[in-house]
N, CA, C and O atoms as CSV, one atom per row, in Angstrom:
chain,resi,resn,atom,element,x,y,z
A,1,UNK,N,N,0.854,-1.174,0.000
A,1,UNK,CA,C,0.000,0.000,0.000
A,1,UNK,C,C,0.898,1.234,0.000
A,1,UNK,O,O,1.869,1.408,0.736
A,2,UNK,N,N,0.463,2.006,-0.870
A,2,UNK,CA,C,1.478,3.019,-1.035
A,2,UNK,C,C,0.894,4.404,0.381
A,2,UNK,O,O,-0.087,4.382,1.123
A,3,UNK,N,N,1.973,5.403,0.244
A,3,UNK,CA,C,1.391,6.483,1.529
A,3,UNK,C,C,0.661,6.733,1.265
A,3,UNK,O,O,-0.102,6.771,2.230
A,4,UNK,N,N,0.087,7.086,0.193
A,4,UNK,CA,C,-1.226,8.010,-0.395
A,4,UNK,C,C,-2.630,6.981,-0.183
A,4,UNK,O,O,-3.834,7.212,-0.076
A,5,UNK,N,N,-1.952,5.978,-0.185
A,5,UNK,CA,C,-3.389,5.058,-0.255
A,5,UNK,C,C,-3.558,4.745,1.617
A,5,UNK,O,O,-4.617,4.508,2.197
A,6,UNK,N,N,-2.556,4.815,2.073
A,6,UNK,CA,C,-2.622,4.371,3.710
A,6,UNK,C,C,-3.423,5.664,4.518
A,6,UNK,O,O,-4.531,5.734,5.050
A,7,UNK,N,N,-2.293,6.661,4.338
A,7,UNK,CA,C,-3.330,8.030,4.393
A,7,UNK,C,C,-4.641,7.984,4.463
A,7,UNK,O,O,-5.189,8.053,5.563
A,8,UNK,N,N,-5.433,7.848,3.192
A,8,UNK,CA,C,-6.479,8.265,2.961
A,8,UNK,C,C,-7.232,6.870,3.466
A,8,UNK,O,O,-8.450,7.016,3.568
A,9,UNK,N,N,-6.836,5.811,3.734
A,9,UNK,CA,C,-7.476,4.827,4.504
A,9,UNK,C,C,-7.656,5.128,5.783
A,9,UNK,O,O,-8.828,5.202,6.152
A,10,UNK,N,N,-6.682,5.353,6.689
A,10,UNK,CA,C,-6.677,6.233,7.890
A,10,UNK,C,C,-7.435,7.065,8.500
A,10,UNK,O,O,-7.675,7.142,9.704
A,11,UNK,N,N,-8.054,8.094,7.084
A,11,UNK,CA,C,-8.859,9.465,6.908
A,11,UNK,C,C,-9.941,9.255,6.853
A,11,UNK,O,O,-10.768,10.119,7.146
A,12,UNK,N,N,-10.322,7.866,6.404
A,12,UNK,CA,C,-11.590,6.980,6.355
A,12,UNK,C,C,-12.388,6.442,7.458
A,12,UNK,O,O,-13.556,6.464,7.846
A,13,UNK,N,N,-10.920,5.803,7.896
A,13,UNK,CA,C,-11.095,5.038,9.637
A,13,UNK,C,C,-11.775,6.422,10.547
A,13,UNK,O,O,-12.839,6.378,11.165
A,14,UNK,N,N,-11.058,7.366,10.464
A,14,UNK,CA,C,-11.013,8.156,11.783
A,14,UNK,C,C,-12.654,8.816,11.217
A,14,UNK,O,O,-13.377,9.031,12.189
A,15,UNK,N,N,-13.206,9.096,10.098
A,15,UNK,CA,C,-14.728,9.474,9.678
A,15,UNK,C,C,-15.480,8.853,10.632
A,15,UNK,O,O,-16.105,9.354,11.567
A,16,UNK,N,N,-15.305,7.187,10.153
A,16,UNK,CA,C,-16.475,6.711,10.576
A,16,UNK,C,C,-16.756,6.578,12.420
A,16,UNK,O,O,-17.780,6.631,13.100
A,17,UNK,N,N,-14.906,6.335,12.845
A,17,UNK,CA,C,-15.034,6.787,14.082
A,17,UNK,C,C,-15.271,7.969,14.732
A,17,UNK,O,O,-15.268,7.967,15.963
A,18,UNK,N,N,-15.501,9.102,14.047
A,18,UNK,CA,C,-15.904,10.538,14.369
A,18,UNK,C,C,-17.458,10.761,14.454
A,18,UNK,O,O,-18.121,11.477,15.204
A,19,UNK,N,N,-17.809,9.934,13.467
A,19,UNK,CA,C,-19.124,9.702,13.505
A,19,UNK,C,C,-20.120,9.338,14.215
A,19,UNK,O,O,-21.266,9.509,13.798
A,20,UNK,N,N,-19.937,8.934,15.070
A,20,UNK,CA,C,-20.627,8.614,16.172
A,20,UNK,C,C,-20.359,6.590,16.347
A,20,UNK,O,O,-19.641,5.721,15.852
A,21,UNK,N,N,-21.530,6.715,17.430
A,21,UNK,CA,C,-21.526,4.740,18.063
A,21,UNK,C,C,-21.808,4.536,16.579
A,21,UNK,O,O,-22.478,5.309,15.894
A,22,UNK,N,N,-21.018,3.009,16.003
A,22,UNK,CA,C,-21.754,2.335,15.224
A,22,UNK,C,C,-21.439,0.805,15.977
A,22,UNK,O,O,-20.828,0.540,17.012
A,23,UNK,N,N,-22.105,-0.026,15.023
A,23,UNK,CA,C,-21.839,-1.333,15.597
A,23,UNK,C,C,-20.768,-1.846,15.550
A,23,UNK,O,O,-20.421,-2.731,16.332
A,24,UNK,N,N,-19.800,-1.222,14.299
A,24,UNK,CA,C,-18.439,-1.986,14.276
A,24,UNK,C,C,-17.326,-1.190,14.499
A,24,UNK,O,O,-16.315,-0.974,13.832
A,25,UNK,N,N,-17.879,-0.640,16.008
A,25,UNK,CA,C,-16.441,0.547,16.317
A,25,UNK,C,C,-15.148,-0.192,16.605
A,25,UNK,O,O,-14.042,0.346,16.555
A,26,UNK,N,N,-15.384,-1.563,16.933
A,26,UNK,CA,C,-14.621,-2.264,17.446
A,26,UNK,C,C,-13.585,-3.071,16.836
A,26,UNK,O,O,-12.568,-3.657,17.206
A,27,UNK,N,N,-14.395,-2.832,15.476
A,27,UNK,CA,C,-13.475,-3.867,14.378
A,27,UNK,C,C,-12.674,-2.466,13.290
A,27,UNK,O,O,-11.759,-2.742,12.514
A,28,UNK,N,N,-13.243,-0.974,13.444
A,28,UNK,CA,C,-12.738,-0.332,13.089
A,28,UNK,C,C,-11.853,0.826,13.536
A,28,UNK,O,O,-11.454,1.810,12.914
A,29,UNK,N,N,-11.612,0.323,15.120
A,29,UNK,CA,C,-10.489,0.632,15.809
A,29,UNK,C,C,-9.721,-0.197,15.508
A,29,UNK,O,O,-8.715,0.512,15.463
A,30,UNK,N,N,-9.296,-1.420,15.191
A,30,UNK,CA,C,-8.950,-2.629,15.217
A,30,UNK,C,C,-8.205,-2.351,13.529
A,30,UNK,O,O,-6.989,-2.208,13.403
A,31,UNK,N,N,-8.690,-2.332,12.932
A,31,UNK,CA,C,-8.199,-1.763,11.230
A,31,UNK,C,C,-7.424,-0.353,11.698
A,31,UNK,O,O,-6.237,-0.266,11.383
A,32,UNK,N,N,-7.950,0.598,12.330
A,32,UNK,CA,C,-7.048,1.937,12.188
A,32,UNK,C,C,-5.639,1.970,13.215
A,32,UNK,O,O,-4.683,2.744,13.184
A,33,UNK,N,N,-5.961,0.654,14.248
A,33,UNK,CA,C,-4.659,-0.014,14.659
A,33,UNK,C,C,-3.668,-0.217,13.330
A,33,UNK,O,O,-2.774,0.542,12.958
A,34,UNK,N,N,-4.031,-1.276,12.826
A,34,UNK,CA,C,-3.414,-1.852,11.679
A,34,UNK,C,C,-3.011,-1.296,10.848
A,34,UNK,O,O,-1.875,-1.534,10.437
A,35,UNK,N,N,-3.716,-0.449,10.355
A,35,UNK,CA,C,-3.100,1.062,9.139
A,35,UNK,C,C,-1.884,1.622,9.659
A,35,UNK,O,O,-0.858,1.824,9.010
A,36,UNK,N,N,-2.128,1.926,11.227
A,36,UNK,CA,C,-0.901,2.885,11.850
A,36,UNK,C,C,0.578,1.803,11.999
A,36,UNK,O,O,1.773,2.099,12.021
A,37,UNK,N,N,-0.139,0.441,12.086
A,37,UNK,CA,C,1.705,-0.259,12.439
A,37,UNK,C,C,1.890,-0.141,10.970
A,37,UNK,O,O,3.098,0.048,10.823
A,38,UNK,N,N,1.249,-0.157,9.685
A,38,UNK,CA,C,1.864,-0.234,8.726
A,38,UNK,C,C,2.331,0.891,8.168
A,38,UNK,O,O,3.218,0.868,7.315
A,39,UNK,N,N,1.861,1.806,8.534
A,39,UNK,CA,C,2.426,3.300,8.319
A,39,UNK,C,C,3.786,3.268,9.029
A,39,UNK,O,O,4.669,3.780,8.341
A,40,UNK,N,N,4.256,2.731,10.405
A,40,UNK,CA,C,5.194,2.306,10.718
A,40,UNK,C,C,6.045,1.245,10.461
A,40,UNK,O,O,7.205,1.232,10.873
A,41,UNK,N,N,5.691,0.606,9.994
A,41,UNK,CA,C,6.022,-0.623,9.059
A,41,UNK,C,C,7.145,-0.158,7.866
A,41,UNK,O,O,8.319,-0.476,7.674
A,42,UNK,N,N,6.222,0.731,7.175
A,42,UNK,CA,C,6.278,1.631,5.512
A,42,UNK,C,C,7.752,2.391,6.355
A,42,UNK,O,O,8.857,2.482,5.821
A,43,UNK,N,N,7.499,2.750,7.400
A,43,UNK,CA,C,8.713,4.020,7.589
A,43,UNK,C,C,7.896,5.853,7.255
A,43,UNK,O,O,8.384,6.967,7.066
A,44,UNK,N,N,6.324,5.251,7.339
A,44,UNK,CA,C,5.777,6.655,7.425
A,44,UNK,C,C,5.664,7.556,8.357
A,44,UNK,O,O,5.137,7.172,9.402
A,45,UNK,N,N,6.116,9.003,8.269
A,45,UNK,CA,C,5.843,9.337,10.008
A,45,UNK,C,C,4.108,8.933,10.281
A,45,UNK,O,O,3.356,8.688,9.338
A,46,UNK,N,N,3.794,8.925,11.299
A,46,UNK,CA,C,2.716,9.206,11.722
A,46,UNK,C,C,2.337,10.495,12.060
A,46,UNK,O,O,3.312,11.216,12.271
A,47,UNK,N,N,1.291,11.022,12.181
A,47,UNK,CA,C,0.939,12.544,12.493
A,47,UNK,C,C,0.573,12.522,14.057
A,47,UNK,O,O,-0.059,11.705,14.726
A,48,UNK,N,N,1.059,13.442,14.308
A,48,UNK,CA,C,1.099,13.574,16.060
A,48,UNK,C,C,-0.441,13.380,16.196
A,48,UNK,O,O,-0.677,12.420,16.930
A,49,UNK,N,N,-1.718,14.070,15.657
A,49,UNK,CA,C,-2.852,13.738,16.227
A,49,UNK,C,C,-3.342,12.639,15.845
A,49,UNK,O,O,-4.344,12.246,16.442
A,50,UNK,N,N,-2.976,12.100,15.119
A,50,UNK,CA,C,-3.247,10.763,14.578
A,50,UNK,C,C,-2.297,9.617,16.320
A,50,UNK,O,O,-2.913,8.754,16.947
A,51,UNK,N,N,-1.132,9.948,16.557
A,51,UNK,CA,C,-0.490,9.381,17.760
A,51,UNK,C,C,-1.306,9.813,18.913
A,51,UNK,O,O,-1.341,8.872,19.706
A,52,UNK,N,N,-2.052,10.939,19.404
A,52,UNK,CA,C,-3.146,10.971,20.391
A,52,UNK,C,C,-3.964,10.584,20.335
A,52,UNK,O,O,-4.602,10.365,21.365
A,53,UNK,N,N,-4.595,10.168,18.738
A,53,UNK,CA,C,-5.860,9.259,19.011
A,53,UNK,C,C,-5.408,8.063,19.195
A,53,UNK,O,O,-6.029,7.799,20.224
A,54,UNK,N,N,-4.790,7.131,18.973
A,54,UNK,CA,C,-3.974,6.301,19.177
A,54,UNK,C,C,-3.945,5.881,21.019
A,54,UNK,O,O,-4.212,4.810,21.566
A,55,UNK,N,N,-3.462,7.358,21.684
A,55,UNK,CA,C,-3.377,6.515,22.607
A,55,UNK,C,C,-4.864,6.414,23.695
A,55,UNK,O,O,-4.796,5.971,24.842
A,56,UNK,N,N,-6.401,7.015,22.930
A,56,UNK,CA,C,-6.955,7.144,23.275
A,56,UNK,C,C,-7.998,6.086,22.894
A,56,UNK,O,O,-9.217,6.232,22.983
A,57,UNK,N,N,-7.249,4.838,22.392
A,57,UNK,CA,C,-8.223,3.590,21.785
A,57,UNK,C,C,-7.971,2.413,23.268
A,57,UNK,O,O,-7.169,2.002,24.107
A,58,UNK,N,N,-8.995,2.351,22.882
A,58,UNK,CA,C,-8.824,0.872,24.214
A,58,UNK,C,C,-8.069,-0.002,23.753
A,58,UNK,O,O,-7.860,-0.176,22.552
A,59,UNK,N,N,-7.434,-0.838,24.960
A,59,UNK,CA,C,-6.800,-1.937,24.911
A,59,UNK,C,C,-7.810,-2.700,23.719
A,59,UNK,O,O,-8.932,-2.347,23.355
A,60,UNK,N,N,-6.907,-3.982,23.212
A,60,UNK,CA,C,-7.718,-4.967,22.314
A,60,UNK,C,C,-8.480,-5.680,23.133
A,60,UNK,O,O,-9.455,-6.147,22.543
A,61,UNK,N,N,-8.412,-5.986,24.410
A,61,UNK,CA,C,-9.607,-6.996,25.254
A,61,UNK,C,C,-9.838,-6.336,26.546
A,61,UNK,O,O,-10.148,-6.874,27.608
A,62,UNK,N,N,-9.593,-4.795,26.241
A,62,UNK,CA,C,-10.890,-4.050,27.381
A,62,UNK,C,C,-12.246,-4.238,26.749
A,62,UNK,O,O,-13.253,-4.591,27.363
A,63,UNK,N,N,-12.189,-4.026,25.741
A,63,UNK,CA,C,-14.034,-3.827,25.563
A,63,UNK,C,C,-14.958,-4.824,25.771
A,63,UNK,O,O,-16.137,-4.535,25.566
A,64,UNK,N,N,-14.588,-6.298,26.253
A,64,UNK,CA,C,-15.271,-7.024,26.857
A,64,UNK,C,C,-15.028,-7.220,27.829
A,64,UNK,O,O,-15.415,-8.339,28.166
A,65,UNK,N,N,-14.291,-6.426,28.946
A,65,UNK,CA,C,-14.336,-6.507,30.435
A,65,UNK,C,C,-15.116,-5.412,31.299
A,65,UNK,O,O,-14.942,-5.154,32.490
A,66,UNK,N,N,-16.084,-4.790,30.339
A,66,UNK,CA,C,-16.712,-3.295,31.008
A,66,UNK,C,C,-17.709,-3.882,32.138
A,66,UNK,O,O,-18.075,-3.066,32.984
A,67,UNK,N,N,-18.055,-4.836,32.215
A,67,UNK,CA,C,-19.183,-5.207,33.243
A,67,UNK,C,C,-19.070,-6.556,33.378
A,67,UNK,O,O,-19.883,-7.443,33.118
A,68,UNK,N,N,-17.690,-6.618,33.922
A,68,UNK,CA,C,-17.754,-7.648,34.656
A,68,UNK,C,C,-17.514,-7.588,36.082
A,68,UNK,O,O,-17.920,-8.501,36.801
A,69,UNK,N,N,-17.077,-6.890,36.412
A,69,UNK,CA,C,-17.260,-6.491,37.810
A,69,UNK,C,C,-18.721,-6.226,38.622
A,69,UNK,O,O,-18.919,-6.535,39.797
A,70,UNK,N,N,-19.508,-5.705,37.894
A,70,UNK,CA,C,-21.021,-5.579,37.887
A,70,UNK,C,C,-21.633,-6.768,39.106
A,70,UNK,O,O,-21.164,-7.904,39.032
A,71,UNK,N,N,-22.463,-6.527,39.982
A,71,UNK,CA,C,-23.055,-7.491,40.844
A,71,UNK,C,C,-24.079,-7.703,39.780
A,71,UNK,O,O,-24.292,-7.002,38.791
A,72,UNK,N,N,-24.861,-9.140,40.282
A,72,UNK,CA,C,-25.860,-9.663,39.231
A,72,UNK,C,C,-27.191,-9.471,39.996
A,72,UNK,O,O,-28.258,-9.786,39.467
């Protein structure tokens, strides 16, 4: 994937996550993970706000521990 195409995949990811709840926030945090190691991968910089959203994604297996602590 060339920069221009990773970029604008990226630019895609972060839409639909800007966009509000959808059902597959989870699988498209999960892809805009993946874009960014390959942007690092490539030897692309990353963009600093692109690195704050980054560190503002949940772990890969927090999002099924939100209620488990929960009494029943």
């Amino acid at each position: 994937m060339s920069k221009e195409d990773l970029k604008q995949a990226v630019a895609t990811l972060l839409e639909i996550v800007s966009g509000g709840p959808t059902e597959d926030l989870h699988e498209v945090e999960a892809e805009l993970r993946a874009k960014i190691a390959q942007m690092r991968a490539a030897g692309i910089p990353v963009p600093a706000d692109l690195l704050q959203y980054e560190d503002g994604l949940p772990d890969d297996g927090a999002a099924g521990d939100t209620f488990e602590n929960m009494p029943v």
